[in-house]
C-alpha positions as CSV (number, residue, x, y, z in Angstrom):
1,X,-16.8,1.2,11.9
2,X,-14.6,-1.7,12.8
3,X,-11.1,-1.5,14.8
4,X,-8.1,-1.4,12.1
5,X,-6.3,-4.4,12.6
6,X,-3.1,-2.7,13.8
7,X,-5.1,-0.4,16.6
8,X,-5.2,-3.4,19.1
9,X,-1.3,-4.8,18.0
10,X,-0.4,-1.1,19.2
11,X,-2.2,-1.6,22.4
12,X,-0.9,-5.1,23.0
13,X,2.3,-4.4,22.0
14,X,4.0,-1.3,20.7
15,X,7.5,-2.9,20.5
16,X,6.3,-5.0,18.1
17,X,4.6,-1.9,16.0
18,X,7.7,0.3,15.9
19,X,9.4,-2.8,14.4
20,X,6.5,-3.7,11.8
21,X,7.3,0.3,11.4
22,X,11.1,-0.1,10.7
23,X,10.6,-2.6,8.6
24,X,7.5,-1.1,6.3
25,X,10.6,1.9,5.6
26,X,13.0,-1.1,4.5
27,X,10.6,-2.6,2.0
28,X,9.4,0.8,0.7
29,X,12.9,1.8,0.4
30,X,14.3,2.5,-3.4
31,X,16.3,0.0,-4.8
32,X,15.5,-1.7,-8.1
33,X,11.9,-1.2,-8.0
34,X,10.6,2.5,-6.8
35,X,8.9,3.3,-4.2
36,X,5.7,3.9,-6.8
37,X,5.7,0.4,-7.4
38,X,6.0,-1.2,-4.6
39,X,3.0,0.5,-2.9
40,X,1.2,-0.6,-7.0
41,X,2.1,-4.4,-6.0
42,X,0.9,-3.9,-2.7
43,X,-2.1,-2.4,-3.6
44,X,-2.9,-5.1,-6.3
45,X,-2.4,-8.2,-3.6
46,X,-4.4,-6.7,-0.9
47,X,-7.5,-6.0,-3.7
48,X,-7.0,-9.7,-4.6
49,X,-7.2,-10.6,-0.5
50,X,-9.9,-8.1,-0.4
51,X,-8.4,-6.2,2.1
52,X,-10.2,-3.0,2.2
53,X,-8.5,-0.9,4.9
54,X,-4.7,-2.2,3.3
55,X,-5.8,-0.5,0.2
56,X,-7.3,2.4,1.6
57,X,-3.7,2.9,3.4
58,X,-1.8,1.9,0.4
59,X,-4.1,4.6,-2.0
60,X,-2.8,7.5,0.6
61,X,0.8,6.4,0.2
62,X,0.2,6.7,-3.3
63,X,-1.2,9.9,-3.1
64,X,1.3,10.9,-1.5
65,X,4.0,9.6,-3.5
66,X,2.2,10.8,-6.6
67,X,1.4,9.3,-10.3
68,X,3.5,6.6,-11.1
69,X,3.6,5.9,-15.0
70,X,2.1,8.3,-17.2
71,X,0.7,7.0,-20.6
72,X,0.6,9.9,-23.2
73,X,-0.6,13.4,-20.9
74,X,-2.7,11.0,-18.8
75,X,-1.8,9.9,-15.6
76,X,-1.9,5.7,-15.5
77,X,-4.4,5.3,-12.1
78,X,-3.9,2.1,-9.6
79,X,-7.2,1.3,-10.1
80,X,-6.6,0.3,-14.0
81,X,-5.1,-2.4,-12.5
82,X,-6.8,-3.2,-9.4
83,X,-9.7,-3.9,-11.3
84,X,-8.0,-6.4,-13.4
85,X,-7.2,-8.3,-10.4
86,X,-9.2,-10.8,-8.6
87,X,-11.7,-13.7,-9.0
């Protein structure tokens, strides 16, 4: 399985990863748009980068976070969308 991007950044420099930290909490913060969809739009641009292992991490925040919308007693799943998305 291949190195996660961040692995060797953390190596190389952790200064630099406890900032990209700090600032992940900022942007995820609640303010006009929740949490919930934040990590959605996040998800969606790194399925239309193809960036496996963002959306892998994104999904377990979400998981975490719990459903976002719920359409009639079902709850609406990221990957409705995700599959929308792309070429």
């Amino acid at each position: 399985m291949p190195e996660l991007p961040l692995s060797a950044l953390l190596r190389l420099d952790p200064q630099m990863t406890a900032y990209l930290n700090e600032t992940n909490d900022l942007v995820y913060a609640a303010g006009v748009l929740s949490k919930k969809i934040k990590l959605l739009l996040a998800m969606v641009f790194d399925t239309a980068q193809g960036a496996e292992f963002g959306v892998r991490a994104l999904y377990r925040f979400g998981r975490i976070e719990g459903p976002c919308l719920k359409v009639g007693s079902t709850p609406f799943s990221v990957t409705t969308l995700s599959g929308t998305v792309g070429p």
